[in-house]
VEXNU-824682 format. One record per residue: residue number from 0; x, y, z of N, C-alpha, C in turn; residue in one letter. Coordinates in Angstrom, 1 decimal. Atoms other than C-alpha are relative to their C-alpha. Layout:
<sites>
+-----+--------+--------+--------+--------+--------+--------+--------+--------+--------+-----+
:   n :   n.px :   n.py :   n.pz :  ca.px :  ca.py :  ca.pz :   c.px :   c.py :   c.pz : res :
+-----+--------+--------+--------+--------+--------+--------+--------+--------+--------+-----+
: NUM :      X :      Y :      Z :      X :      Y :      Z :      X :      Y :      Z :   A :
...
+-----+--------+--------+--------+--------+--------+--------+--------+--------+--------+-----+
</sites>
This chain:
<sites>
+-----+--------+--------+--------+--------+--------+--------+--------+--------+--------+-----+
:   n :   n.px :   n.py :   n.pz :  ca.px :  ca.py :  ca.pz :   c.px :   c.py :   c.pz : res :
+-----+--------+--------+--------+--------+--------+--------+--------+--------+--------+-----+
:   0 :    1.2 :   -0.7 :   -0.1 : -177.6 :   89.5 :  105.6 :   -0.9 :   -0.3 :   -1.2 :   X :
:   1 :    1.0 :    0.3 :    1.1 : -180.5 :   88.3 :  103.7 :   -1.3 :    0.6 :   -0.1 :   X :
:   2 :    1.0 :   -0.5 :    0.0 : -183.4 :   89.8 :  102.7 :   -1.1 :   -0.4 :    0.6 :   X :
:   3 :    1.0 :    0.6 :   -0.9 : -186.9 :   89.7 :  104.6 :   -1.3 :   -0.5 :   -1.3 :   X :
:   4 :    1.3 :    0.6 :    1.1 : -189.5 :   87.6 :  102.8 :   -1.0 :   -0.3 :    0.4 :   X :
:   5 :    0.6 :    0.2 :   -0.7 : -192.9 :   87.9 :  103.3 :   -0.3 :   -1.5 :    0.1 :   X :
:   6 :    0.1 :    1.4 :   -0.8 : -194.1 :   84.7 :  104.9 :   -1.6 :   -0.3 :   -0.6 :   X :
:   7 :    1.4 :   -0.2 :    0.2 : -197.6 :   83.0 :  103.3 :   -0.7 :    0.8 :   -1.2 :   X :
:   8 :    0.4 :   -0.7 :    2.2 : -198.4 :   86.1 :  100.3 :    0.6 :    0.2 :   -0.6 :   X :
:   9 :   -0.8 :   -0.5 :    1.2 : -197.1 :   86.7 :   97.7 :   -0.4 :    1.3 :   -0.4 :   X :
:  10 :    0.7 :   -1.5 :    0.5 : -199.4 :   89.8 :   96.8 :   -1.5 :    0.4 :    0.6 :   X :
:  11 :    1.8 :   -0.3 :   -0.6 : -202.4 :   91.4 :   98.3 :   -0.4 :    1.3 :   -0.5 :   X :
:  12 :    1.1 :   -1.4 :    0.8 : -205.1 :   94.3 :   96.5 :   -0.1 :    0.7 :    1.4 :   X :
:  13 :    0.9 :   -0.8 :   -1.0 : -206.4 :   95.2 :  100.0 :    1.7 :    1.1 :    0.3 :   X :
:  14 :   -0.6 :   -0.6 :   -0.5 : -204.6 :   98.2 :  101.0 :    0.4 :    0.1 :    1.5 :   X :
:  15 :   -0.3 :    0.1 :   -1.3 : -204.7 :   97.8 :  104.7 :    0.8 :   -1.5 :    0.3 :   X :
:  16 :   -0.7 :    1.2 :   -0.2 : -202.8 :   94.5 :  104.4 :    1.0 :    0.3 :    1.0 :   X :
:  17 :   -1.6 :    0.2 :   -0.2 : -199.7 :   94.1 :  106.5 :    0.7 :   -1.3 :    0.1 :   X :
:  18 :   -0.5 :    1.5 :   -0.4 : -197.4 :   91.5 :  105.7 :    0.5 :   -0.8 :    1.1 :   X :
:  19 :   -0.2 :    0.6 :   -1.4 : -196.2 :   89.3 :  108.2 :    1.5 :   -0.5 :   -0.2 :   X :
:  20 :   -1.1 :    0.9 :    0.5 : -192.0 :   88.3 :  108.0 :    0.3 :   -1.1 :    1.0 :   X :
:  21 :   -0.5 :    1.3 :   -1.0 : -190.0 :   85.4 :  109.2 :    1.4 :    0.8 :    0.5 :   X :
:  22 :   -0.8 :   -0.5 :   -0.8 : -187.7 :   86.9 :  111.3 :    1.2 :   -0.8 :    1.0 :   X :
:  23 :   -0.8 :    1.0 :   -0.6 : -184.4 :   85.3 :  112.3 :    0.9 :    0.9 :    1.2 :   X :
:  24 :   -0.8 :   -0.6 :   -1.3 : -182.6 :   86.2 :  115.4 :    1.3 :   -0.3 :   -0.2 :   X :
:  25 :   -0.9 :    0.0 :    0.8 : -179.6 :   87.1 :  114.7 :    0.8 :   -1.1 :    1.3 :   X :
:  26 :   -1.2 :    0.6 :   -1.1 : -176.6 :   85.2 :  117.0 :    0.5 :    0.6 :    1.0 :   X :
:  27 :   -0.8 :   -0.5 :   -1.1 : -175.1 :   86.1 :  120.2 :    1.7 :   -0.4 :   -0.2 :   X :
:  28 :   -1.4 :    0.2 :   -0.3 : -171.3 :   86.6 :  120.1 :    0.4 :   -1.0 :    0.9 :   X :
:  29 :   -0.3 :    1.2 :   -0.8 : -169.8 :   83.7 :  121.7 :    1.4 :    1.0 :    0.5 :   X :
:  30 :   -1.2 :   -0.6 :   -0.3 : -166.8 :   85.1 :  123.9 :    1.5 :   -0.8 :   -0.7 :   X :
:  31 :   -0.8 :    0.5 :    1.0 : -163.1 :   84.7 :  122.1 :    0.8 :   -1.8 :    0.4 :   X :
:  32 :   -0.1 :    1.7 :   -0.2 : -162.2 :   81.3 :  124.2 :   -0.9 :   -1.2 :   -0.5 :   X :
:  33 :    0.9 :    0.9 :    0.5 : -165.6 :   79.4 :  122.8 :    0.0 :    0.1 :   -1.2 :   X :
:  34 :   -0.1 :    0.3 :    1.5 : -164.7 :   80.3 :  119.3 :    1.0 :   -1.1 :   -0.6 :   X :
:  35 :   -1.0 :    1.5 :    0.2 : -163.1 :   77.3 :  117.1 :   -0.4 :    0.6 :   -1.3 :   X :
:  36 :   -0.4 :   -0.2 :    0.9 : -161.8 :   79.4 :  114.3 :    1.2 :   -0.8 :   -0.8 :   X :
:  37 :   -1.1 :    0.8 :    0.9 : -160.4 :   77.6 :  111.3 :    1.3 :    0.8 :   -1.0 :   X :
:  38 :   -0.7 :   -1.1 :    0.9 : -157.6 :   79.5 :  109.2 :    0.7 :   -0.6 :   -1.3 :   X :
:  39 :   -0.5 :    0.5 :    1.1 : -156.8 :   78.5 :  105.4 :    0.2 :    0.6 :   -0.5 :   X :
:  40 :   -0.1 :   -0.9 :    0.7 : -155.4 :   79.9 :  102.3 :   -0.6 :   -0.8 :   -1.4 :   X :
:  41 :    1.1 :    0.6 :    1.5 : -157.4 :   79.3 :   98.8 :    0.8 :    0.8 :   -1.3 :   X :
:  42 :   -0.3 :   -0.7 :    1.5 : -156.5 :   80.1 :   95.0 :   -0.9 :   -0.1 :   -0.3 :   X :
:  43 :    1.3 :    0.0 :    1.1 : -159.6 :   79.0 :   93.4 :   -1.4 :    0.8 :    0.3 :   X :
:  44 :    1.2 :   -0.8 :    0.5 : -162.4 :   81.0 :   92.2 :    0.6 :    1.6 :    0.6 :   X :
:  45 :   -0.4 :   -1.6 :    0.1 : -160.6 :   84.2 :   92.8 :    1.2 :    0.6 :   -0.7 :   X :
:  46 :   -0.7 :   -0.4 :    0.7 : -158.6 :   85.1 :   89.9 :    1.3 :   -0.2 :   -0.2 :   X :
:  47 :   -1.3 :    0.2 :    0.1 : -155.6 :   83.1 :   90.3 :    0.5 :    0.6 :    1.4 :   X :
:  48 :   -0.6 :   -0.4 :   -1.1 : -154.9 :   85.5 :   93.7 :    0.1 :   -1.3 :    1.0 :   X :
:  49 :   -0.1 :    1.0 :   -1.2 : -154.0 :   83.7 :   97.1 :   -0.9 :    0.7 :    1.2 :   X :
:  50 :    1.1 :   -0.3 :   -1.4 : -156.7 :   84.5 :  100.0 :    0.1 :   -0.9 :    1.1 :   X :
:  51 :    0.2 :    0.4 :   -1.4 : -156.5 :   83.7 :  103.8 :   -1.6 :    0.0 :    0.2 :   X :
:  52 :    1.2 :   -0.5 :   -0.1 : -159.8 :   82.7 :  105.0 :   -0.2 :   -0.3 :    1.4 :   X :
:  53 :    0.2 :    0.2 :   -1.3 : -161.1 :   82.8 :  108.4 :   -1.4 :   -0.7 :    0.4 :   X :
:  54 :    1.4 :    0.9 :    0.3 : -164.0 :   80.1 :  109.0 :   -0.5 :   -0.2 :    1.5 :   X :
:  55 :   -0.1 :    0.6 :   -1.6 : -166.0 :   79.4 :  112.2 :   -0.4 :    1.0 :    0.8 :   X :
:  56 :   -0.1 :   -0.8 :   -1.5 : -166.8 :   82.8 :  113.8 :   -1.5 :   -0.1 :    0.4 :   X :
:  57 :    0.9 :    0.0 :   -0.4 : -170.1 :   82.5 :  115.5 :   -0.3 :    1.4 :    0.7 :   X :
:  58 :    0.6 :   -1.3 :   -0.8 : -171.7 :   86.0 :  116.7 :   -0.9 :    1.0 :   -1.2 :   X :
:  59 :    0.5 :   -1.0 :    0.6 : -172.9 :   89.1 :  115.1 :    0.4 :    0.3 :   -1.2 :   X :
:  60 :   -0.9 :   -0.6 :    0.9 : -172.3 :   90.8 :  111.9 :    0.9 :    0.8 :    0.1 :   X :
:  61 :   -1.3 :   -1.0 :   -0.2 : -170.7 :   93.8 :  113.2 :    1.0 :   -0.4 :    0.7 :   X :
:  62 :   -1.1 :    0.6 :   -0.5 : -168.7 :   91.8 :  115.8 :    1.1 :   -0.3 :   -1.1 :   X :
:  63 :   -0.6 :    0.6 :    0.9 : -167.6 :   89.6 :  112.4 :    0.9 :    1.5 :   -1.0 :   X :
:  64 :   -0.8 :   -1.2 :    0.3 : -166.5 :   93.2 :  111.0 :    0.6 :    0.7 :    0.9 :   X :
:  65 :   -1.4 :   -0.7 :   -0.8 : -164.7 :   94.8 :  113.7 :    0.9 :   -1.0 :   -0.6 :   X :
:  66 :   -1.0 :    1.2 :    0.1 : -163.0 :   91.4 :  113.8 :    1.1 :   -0.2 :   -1.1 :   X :
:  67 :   -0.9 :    0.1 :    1.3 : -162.2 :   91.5 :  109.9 :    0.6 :    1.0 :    0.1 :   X :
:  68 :   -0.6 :   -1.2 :   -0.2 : -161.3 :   95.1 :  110.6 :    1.3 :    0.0 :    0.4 :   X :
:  69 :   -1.1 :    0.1 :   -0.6 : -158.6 :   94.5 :  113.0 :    0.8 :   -0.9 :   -0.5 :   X :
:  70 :   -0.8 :    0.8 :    0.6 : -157.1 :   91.8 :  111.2 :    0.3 :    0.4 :   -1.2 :   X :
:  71 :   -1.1 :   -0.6 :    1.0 : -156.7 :   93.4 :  108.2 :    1.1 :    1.2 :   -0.2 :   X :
:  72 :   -0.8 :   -1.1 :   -0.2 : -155.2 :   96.5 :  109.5 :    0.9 :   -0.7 :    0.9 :   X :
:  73 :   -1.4 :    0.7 :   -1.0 : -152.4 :   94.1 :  111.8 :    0.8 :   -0.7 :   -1.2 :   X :
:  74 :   -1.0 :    0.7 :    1.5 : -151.3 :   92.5 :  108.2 :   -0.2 :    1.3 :   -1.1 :   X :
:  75 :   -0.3 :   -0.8 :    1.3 : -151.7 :   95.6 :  106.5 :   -0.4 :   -0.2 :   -1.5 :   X :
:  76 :    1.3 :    0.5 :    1.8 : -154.0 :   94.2 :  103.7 :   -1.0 :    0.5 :    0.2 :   X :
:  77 :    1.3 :    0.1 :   -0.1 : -157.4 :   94.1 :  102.6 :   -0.4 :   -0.7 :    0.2 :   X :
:  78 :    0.8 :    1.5 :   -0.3 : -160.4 :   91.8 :  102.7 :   -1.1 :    0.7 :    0.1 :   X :
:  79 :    1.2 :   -0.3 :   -0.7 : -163.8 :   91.5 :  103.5 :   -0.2 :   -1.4 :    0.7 :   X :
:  80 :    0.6 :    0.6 :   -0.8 : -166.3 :   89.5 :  105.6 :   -1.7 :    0.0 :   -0.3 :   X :
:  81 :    1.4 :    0.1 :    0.4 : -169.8 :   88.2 :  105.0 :   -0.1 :   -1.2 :    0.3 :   X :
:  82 :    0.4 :    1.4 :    0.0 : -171.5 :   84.8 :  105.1 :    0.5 :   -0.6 :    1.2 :   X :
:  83 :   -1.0 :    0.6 :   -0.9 : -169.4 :   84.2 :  108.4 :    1.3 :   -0.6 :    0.5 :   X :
:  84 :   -1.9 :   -0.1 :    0.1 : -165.8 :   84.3 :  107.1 :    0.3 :    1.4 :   -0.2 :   X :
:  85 :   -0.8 :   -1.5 :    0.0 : -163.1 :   86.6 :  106.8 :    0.9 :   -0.2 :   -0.9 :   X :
:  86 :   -0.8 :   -0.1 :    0.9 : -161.2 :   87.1 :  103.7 :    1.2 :    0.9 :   -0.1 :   X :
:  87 :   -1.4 :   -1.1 :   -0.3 : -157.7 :   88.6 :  104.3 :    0.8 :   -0.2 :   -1.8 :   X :
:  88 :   -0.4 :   -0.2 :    0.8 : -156.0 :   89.5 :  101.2 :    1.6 :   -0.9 :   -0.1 :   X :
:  89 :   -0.8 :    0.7 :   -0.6 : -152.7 :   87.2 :  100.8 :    0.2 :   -1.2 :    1.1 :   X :
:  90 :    0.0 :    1.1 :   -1.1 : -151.0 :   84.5 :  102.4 :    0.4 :    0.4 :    1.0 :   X :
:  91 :   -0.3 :   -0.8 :   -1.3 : -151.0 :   85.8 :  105.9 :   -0.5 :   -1.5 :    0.6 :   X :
:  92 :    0.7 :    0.8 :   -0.9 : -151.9 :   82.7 :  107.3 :    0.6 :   -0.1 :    1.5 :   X :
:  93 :   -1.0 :    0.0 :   -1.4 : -148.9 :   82.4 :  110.3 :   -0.7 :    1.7 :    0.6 :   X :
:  94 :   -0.1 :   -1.1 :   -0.6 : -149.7 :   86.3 :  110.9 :   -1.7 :   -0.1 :    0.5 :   X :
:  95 :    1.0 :    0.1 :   -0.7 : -153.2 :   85.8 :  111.3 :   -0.5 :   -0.8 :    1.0 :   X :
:  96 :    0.0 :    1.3 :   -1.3 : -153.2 :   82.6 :  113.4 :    0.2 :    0.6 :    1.5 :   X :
:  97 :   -0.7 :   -0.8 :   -1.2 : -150.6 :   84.5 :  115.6 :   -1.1 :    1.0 :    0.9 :   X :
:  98 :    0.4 :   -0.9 :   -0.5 : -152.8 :   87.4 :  116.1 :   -1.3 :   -0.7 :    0.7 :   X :
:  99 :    1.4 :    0.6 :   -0.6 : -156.5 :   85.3 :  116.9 :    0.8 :   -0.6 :    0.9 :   X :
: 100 :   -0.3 :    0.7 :   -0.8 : -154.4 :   83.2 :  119.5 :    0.3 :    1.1 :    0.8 :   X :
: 101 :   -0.2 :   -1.2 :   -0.9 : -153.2 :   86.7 :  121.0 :   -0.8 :    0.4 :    0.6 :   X :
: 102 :    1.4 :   -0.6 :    0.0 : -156.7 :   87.9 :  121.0 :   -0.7 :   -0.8 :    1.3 :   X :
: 103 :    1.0 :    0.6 :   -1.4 : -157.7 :   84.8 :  123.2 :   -1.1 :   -0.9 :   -1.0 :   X :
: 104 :    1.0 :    0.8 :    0.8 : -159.6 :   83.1 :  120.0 :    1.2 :   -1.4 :    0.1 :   X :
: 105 :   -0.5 :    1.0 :   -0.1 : -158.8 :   79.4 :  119.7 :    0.4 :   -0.4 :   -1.5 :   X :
: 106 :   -0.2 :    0.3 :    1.6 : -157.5 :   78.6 :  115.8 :    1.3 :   -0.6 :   -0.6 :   X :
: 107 :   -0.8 :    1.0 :    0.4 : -155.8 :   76.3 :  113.7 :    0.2 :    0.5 :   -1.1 :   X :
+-----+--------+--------+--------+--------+--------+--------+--------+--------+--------+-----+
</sites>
């Protein structure tokens, strides 16, 4: 989620201005057989821990948070989601694989 920027001014005196934004449309959910989720586990840039990451989901934000939702509460970790991954806490990679193929998502 990125901020809205106006589009063209930078600043206007007149009080009746209204800016104008660039407005992106957000993504439509793709259903879970058209998804081509990737599934990895990373050390670097996070403090020496081990992170699962979930790469690939095409749809909504909230979709992308239920989604992180339920997969962190089926491995019993944390995580978040943003930018259009999903960061599971630990190497859960077999448990999370398992569960998106269960789901009906396609992932490697």
């Amino acid at each position: 989620m990125s901020k809205k920027q106006p589009v063209g001014v930078v600043y206007s005196t007149n009080p009746d201005f209204v800016y104008q934004y660039d407005v992106e449309a957000e993504k439509e959910t793709l259903p879970p057989d058209k998804q081509q989720l990737r599934v990895s586990v990373e050390h670097h840039h996070r403090g020496g821990k081990t992170a699962t990451i979930v790469k690939g989901f095409i749809g909504t934000d909230a979709d992308l948070l239920q989604l992180a939702k339920t997969l962190k509460t089926h491995c019993g970790v944390g995580g978040s989601a943003k930018d259009g991954e999903i960061v599971v806490q630990g190497d859960m990679r077999d448990r999370v694989v398992a569960f998106l193929i269960s789901k009906g998502y396609k992932a490697k």
